[in-house]
C-alpha positions as CSV (number, residue, x, y, z in Angstrom):
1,X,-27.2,49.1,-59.7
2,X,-24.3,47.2,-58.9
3,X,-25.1,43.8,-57.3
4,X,-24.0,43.3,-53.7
5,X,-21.2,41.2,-52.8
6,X,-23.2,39.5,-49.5
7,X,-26.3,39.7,-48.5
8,X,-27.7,38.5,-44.8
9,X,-31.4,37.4,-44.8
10,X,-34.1,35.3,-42.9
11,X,-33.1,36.5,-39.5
12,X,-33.5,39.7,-37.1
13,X,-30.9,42.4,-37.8
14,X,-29.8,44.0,-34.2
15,X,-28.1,48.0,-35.9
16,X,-26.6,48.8,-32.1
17,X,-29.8,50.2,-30.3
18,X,-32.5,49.2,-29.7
19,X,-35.0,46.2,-30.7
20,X,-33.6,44.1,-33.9
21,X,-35.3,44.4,-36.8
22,X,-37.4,41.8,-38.6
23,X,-38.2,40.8,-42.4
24,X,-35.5,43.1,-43.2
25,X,-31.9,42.1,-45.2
26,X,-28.7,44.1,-44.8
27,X,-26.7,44.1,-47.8
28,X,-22.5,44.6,-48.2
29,X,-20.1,45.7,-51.1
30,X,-16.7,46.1,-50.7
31,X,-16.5,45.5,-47.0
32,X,-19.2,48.2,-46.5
33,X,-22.9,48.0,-45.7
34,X,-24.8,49.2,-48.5
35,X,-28.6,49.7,-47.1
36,X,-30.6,47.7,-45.2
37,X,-33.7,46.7,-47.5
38,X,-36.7,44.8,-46.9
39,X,-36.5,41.0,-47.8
40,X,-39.1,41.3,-50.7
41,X,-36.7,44.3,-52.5
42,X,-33.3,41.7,-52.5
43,X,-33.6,40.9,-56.1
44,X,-32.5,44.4,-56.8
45,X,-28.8,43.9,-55.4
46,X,-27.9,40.5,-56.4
47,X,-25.6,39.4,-58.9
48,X,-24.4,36.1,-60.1
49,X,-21.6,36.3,-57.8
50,X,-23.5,37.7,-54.6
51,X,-23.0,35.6,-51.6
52,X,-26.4,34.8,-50.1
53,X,-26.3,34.1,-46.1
54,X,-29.3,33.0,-45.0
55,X,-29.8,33.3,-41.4
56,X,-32.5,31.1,-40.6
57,X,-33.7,32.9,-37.3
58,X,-30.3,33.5,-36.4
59,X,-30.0,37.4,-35.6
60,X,-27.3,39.4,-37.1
61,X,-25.8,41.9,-35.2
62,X,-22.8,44.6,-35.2
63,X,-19.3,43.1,-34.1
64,X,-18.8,42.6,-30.7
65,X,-16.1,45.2,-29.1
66,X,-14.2,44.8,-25.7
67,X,-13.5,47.9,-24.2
68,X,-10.9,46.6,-21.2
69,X,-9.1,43.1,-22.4
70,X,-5.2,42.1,-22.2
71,X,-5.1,39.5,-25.2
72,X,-1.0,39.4,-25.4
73,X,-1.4,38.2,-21.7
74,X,-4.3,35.8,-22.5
75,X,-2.9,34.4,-25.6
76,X,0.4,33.6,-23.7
77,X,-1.2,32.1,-20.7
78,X,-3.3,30.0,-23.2
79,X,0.7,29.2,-24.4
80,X,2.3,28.3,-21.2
81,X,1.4,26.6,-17.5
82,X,-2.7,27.7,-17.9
83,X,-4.9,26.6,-15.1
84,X,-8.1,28.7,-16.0
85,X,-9.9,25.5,-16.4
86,X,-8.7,24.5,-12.9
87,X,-11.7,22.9,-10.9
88,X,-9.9,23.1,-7.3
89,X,-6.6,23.7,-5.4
90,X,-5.3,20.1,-6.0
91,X,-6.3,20.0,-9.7
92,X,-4.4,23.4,-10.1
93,X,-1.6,21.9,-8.4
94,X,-1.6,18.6,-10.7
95,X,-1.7,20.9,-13.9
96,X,1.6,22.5,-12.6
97,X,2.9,19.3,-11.9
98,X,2.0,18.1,-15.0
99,X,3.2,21.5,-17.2
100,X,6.5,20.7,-15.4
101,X,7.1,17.0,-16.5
102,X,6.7,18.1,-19.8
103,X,8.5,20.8,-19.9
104,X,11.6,20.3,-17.5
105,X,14.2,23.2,-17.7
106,X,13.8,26.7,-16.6
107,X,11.6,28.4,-15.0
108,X,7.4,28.0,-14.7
109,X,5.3,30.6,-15.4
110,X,1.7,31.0,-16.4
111,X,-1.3,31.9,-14.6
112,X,-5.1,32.0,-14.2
113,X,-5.5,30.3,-10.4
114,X,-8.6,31.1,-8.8
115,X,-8.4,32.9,-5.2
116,X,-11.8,31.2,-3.9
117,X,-9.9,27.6,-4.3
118,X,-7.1,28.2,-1.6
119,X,-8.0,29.0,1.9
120,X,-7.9,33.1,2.1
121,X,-7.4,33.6,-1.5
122,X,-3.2,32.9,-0.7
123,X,-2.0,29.7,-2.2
124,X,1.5,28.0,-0.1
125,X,4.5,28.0,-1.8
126,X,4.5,24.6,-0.2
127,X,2.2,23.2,-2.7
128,X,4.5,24.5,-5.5
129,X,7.6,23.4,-4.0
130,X,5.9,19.6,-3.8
131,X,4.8,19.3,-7.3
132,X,8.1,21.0,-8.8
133,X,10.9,20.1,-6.5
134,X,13.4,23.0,-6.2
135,X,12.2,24.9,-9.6
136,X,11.4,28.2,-9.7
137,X,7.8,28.9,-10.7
138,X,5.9,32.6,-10.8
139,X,2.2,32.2,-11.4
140,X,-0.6,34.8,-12.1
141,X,-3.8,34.8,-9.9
142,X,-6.7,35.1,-12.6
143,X,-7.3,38.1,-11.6
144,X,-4.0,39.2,-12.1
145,X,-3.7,41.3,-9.2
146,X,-1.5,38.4,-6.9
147,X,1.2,35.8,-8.2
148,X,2.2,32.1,-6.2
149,X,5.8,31.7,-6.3
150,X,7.8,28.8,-5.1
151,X,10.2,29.0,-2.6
152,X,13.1,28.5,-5.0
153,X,11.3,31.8,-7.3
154,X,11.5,33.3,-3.8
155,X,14.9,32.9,-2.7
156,X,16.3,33.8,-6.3
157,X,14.5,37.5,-6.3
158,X,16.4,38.0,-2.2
159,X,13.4,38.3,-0.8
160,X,12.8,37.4,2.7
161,X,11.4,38.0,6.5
162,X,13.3,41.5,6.4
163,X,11.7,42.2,2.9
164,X,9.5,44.8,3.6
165,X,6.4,45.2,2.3
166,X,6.4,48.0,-1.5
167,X,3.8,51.3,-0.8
168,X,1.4,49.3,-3.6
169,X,1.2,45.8,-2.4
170,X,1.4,43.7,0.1
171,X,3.4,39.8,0.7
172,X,2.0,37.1,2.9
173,X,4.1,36.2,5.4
174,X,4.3,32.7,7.5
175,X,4.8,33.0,11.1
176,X,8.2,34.0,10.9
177,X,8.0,36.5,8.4
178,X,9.3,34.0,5.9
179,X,7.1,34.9,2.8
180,X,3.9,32.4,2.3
181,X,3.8,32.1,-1.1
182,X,1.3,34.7,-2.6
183,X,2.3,38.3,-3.4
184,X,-0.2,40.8,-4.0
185,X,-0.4,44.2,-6.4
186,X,2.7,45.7,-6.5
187,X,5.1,42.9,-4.8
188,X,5.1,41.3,-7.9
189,X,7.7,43.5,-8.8
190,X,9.7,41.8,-7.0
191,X,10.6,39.4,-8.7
192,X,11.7,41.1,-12.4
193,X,14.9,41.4,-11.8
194,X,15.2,37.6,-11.9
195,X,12.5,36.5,-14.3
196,X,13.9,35.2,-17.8
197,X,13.9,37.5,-20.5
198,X,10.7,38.0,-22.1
199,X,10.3,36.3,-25.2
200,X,9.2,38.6,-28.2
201,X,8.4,35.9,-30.7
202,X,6.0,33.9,-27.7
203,X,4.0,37.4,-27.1
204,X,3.7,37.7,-30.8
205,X,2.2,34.2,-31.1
206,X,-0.4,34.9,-27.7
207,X,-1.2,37.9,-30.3
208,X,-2.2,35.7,-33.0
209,X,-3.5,32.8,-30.7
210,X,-5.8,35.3,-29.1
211,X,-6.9,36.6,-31.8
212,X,-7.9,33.6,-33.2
213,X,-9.8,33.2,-29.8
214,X,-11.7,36.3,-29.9
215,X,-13.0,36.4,-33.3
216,X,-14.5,33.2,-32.7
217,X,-16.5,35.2,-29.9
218,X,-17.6,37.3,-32.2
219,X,-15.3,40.1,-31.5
220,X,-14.0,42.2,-34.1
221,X,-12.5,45.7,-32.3
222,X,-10.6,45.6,-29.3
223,X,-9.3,48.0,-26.3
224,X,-6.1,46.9,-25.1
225,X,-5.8,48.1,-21.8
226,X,-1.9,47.5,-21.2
227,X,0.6,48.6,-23.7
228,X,3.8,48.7,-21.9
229,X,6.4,47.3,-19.8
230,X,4.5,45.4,-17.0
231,X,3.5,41.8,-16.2
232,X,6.3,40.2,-17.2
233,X,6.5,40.9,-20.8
234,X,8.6,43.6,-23.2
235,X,6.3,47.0,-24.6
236,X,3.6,44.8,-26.1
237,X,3.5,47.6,-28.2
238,X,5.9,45.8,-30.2
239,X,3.9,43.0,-30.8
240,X,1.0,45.1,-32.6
241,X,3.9,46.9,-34.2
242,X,4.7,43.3,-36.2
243,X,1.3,42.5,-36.7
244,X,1.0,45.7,-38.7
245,X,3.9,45.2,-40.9
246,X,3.4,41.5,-41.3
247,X,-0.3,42.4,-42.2
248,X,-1.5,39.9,-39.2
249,X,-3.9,42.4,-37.5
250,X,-7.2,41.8,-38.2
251,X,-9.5,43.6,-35.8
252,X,-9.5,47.1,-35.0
253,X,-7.6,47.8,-31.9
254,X,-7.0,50.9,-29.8
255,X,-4.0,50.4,-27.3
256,X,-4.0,52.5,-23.7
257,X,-0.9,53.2,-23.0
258,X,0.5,52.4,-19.3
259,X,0.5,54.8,-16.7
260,X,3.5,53.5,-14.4
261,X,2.5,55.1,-11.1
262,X,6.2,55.0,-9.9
263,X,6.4,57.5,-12.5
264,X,4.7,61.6,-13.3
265,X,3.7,63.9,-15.8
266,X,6.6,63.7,-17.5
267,X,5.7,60.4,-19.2
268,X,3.3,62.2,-21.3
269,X,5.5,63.6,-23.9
270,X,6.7,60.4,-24.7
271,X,3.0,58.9,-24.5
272,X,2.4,61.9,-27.4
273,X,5.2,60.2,-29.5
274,X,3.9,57.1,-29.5
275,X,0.7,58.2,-30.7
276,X,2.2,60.2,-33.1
277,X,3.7,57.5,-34.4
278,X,0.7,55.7,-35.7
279,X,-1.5,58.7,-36.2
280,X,-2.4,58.8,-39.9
281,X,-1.5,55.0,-40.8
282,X,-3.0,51.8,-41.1
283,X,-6.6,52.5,-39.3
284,X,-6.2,49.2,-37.5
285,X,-4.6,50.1,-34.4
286,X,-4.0,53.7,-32.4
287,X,-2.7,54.8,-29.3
288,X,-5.1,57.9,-28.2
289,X,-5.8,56.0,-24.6
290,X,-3.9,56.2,-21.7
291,X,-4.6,53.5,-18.6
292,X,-4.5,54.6,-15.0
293,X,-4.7,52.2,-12.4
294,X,-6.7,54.3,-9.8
295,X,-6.9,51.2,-7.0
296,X,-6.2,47.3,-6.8
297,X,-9.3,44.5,-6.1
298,X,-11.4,44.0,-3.4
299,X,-10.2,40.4,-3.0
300,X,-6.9,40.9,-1.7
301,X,-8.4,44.2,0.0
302,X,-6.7,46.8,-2.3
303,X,-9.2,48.2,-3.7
304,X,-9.7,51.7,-2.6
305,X,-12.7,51.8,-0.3
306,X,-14.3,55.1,1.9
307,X,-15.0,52.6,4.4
308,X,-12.3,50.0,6.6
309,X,-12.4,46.3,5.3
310,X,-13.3,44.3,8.2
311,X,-11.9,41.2,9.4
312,X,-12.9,37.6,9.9
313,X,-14.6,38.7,12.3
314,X,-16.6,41.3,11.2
315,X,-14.6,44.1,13.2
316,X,-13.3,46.9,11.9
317,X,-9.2,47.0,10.2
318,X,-7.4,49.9,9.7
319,X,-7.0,49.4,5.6
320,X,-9.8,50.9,3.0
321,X,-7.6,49.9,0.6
322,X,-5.0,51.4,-1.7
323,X,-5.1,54.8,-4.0
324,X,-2.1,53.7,-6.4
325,X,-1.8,57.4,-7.7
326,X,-2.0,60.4,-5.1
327,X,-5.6,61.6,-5.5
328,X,-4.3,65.4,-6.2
329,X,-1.3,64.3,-8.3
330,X,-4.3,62.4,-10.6
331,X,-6.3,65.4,-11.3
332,X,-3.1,67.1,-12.9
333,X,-2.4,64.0,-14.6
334,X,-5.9,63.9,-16.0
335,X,-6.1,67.7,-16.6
336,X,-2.9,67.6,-18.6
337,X,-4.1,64.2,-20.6
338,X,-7.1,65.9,-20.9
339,X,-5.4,68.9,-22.6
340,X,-3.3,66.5,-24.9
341,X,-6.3,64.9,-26.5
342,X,-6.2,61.9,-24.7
343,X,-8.6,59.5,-23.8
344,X,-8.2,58.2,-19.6
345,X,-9.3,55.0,-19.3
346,X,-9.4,54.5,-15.2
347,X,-9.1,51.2,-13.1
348,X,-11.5,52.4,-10.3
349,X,-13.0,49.0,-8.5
350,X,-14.0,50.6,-4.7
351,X,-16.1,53.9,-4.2
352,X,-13.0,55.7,-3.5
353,X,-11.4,55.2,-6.5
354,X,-14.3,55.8,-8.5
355,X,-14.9,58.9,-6.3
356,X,-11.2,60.2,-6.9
357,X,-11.1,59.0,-11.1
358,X,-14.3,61.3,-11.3
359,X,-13.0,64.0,-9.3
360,X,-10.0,64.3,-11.2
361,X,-12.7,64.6,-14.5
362,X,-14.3,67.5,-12.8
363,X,-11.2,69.3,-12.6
364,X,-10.0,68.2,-16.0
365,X,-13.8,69.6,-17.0
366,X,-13.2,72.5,-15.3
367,X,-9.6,73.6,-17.0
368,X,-9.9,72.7,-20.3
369,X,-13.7,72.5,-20.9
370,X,-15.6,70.3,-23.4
371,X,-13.1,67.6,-24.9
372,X,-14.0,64.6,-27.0
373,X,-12.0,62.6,-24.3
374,X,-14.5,59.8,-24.1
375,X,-12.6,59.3,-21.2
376,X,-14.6,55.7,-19.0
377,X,-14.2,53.6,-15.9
378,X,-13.7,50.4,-15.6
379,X,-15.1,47.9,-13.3
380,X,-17.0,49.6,-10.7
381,X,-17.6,47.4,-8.2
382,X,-18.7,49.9,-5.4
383,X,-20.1,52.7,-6.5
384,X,-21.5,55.5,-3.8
385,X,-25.0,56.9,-4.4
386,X,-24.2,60.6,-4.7
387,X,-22.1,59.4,-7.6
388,X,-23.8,57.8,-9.7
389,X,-25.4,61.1,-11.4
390,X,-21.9,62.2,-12.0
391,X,-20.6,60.1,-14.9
392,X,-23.7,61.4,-17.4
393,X,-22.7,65.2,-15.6
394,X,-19.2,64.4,-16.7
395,X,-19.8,62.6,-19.4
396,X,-17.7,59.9,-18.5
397,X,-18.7,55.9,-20.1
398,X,-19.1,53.5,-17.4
399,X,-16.8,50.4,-18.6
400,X,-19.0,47.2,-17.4
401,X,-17.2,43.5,-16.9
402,X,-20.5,42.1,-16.4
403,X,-19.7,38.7,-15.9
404,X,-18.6,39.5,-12.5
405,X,-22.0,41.0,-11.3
406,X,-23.6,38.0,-9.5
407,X,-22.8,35.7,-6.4
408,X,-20.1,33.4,-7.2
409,X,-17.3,31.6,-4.9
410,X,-14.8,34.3,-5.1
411,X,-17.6,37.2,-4.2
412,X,-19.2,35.6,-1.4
413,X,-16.2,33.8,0.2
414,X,-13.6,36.4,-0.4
415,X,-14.9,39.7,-1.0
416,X,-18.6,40.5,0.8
417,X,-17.5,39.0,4.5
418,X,-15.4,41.9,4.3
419,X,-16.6,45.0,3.4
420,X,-19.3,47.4,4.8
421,X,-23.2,46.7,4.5
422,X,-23.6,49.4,2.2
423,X,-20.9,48.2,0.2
424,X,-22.1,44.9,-0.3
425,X,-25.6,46.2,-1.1
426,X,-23.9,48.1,-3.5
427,X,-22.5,45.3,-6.0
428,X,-21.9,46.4,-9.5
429,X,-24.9,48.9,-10.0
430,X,-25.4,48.8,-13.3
431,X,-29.2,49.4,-13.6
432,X,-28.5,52.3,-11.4
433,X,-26.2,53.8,-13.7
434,X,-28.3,53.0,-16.6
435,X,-31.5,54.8,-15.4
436,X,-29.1,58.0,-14.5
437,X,-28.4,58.5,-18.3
438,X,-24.9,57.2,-17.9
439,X,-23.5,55.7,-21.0
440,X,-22.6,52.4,-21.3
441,X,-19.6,50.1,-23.0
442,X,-18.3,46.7,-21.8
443,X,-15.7,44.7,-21.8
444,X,-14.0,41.1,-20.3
445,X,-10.8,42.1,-19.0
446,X,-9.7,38.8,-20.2
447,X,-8.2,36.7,-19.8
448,X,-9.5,37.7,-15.8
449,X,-12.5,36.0,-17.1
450,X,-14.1,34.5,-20.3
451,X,-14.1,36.5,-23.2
452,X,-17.4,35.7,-24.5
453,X,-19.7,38.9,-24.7
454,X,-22.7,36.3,-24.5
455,X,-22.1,35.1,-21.2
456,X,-21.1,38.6,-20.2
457,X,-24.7,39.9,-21.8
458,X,-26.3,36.7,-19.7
459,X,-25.2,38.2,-16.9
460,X,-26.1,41.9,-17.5
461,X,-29.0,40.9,-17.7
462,X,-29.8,38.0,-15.4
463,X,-27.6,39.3,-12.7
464,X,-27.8,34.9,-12.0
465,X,-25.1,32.7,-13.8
466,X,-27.3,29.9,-15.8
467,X,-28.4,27.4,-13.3
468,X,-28.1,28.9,-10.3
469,X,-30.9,29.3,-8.0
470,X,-29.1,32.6,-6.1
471,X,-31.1,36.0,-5.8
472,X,-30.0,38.7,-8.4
473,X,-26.6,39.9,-7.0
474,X,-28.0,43.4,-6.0
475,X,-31.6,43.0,-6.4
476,X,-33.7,43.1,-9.8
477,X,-33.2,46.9,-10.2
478,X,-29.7,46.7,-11.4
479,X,-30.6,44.1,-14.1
480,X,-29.9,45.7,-17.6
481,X,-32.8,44.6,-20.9
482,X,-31.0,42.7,-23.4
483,X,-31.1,45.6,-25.9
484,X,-29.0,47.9,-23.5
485,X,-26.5,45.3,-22.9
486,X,-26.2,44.7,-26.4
487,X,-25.5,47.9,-27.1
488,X,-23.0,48.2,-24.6
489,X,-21.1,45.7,-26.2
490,X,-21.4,47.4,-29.5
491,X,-22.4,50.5,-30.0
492,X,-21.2,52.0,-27.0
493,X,-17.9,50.1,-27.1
494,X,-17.3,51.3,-30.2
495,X,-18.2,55.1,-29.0
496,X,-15.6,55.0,-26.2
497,X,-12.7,53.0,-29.1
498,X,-13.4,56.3,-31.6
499,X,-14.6,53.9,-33.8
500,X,-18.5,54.9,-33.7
501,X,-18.2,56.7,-37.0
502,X,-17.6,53.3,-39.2
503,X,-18.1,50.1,-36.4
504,X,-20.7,49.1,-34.0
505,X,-23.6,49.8,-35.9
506,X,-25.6,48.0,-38.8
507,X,-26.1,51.5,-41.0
508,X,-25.6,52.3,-44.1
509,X,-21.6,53.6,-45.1
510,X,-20.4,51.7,-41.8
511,X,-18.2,48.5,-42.1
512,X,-19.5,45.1,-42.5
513,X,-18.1,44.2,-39.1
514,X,-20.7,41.7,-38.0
515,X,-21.2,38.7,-36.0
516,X,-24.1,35.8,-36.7
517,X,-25.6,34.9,-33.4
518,X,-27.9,31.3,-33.0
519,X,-30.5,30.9,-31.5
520,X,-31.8,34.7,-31.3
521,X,-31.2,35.8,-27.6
522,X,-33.7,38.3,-28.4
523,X,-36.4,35.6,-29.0
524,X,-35.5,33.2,-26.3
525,X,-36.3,33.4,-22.8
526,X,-33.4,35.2,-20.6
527,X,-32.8,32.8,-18.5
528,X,-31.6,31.1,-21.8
529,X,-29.1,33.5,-23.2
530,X,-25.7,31.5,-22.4
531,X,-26.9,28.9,-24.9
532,X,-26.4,31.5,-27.8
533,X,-23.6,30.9,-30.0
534,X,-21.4,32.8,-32.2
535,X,-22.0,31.0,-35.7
536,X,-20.1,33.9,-37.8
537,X,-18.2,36.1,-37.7
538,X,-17.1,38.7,-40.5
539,X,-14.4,41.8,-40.7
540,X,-14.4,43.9,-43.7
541,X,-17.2,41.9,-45.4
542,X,-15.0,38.8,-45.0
543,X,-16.0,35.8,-42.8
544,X,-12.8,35.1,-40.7
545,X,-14.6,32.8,-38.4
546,X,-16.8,30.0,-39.3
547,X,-18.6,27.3,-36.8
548,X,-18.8,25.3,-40.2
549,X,-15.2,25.2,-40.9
């Protein structure tokens, strides 16, 4: 028998489902796992060269996979002005003011603010224009569904009191119609005509940089969910393009092309030959996915709700938010991707959208029958009760960011004041999903929020960030078990990439994509999740991240 090049042993093995195994040893040659063997039966696969790694309690598990993240746009804001780690609206304001000291010509971009620091979610332009002076400065919410610009950013784009207001967004306005400084959804736009050139080289370094970020979280496959001309930067599918020939790319990525909504069906042929293009190459990266944007966010009250938003004081408005694509022009959209062989991944955040994205499956269903679309939603904030049951019907994957499924700052002060009673009762329904059969995958849509699939699983599974002392954002029935949010993160990301057939599972024949995780989550209590800690991770058989290096 020829001896195995690593072998992991003295710790639980998690395969993707289910409970992780014990006094077993999974063993890998040439990047592939061989078997998985009990401990005592080892001596059969080693060699003077094996690699032993012994675990110590720590649990092995498949790589993580991220089914929604933007890493070009995380690794540059991690480049430029970055203000994730900003603690309040003056500390944000300091780290701009700071960013701009050291770096004095040109314009100021960046991103990551926090809506539940400024008063309405809407930062001033005022605060901007008093750190910066006359500069011009266009900054990403961290949601990146608004941007704070500085009145200098402002006047260069011509925009003004008679600017009116584009179909998909919305500008805040002073008492003279003067714009206020934030600039929701679609009135971002605004400004491109004006921005500087998007740097190629910087997009390909927030590649690498993120990169560098996420294997360190464990994560070794990857669904872009933006490749194309948007937020700011070139077709980022240029960047994966040079990682490819330069031999850079290390995970496994699948990239979903952009659906511009100003746009129709004839975008698809040229969708088809860009997929075409990297059909049958390096088995790093495709381009089989195709991202509609069905609705915006609750927090700026775009996302597309079947009830009115109500105001500050709890009366009715006239806005349930915004459908981005015409609810019958997105079932021929989907039908037609459908027919193609592609895979839809939807934005749907309110009830409506997630209403109309499964509508539009129902129809695609009914025209072309069975497909192995593997078509999922993301985010799925409000979901109504009668649909629920329709995504295992449909077979559509239900794409968690569970990090956002429990009371925080930006939830409770921004977004439940304002909707329906039903709606906020109806928070991120996970465990309702779950029990209806739907399937599962998950994702950060970072760099909206952390990356790491640990405080994600905390949170699936907690439905309480560590320390709080809140109530279970939606009550205790739409907790997930640990095993299920696991598997969401692996096995069921992987399913919805293509990539179940060699990734997310610990099986013989399958990659030695795997990830090292101390202490055990599985044998702590759950309120102590979050303190697990990536301590490996390995692509290919190879470690390419170490806590020990």
């Amino acid at each position: 028998m020829t001896a195995a090049d690593t072998i992991f042993t003295g710790g639980p093995v998690f395969t993707g489902t289910g409970h992780p195994l014990n006094g077993q040893a999974v063993v890998v040659r040439d990047g592939a796992i061989v078997s998985i063997v009990p401990e005592g039966e080892l001596d059969a696969f080693r060699g003077a060269s094996t690699r032993l790694v012994e675990l110590a309690g720590a649990l092995v598990a498949p790589g993580f996979q991220d089914a929604h993240i933007h890493p070009v746009g995380g690794g540059i804001e991690l480049l430029q002005c970055n203000l994730s780690d900003a603690e309040s609206a003056d500390d944000a304001v300091r780290q701009v003011a700071n960013y701009a000291a050291a770096n004095p010509d040109g314009w100021i971009l960046g991103g990551g603010w926090s809506m539940d620091h400024f008063p309405g979610g809407t930062p001033a332009r005022q605060a901007l224009d008093a750190a910066i002076g006359d500069r011009p400065a266009l900054l990403s919410s961290r949601d990146h569904h608004s941007v704070w610009a500085s009145t200098a950013a402002i006047r260069l784009a011509g925009i003004d009191a008679a600017t009116p207001d584009p179909e998909d967004g919305r500008i805040e306005r002073g008492a003279d119609g003067f714009p206020a400084g934030t600039f929701h959804e679609g009135s971002s736009d605004l400004f491109d005509s004006v921005l500087p050139e998007p740097d190629d080289d910087l997009a390909y370094a927030g590649l690498l940089r993120a990169q560098d970020e996420l294997l360190a979280l464990g994560i070794t496959g990857w669904q872009d969910a933006l490749i194309g001309n948007a937020a700011g930067m070139n077709d980022t599918l240029g960047v994966y393009r040079r990682a490819l020939a330069e031999g850079t790319l290390i995970a496994h990525v699948v990239g979903a092309q952009w659906w511009y909504r100003s746009g129709g069906a004839e975008q698809i042929n040229g969708m088809i030959a860009r997929r075409a293009e990297f059909a049958g190459g390096s088995d790093r990266f495709g381009l089989g996915t195709v991202k509609i944007m069905v609705d915006g966010v609750a927090e700026n009250h775009t996302a597309a709700m079947k009830t009115p938003y109500r105001d500050a004081h709890g009366r009715d408005t006239d806005n349930s938010g915004l459908s981005f694509v015409d609810p019958v022009l997105l079932r021929d959209y989907v039908t037609a991707l459908d027919r193609e062989g592609f895979q839809v991944h939807f934005h749907a955040l309110g009830d409506r959208a997630v209403q109309e994205a499964l509508d539009a499956l129902a129809v695609a269903r009914e025209a072309n029958g069975p497909t192995d679309g593997r078509h999922h939603l993301a985010h799925l904030q409000v979901v109504a009760v009668e649909d629920v049951p329709r995504f295992a019907q449909l077979d559509a994957t239900a794409n968690l960011q569970a990090l956002w499924a429990c009371h925080e700052p930006q939830l409770d002060q921004l977004t439940l004041p304002f909707l329906q009673d039903e709606a906020k009762t109806r928070q991120y329904p996970f465990g309702d999903l779950d029990r209806n059969g739907t399937r599962l995958a998950a994702g950060s849509d970072w760099p909206v929020s952390s990356a790491n699939p640990l405080e994600a699983i905390h949170i699936a599974v907690n439905r309480v960030s560590p320390g709080s002392g809140d109530e279970p954002l939606g009550g205790a029935g739409q907790c997930l078990d640990l095993a299920t949010a696991f598997a969401a993160y692996t096995s069921g990301s992987a399913f919805v990439n293509h990539r179940d057939h060699d990734t997310g599972r610990i099986a013989p024949g399958y990659r030695a994509n795997l990830v090292v995780i101390d202490p055990d989550p599985f044998a702590a209590p759950v309120e102590d999740i979050h303190l697990s800690e990536v301590v490996s991770t390995w692509v290919d058989g190879d470690p390419v991240y170490s806590r020990e290096i």
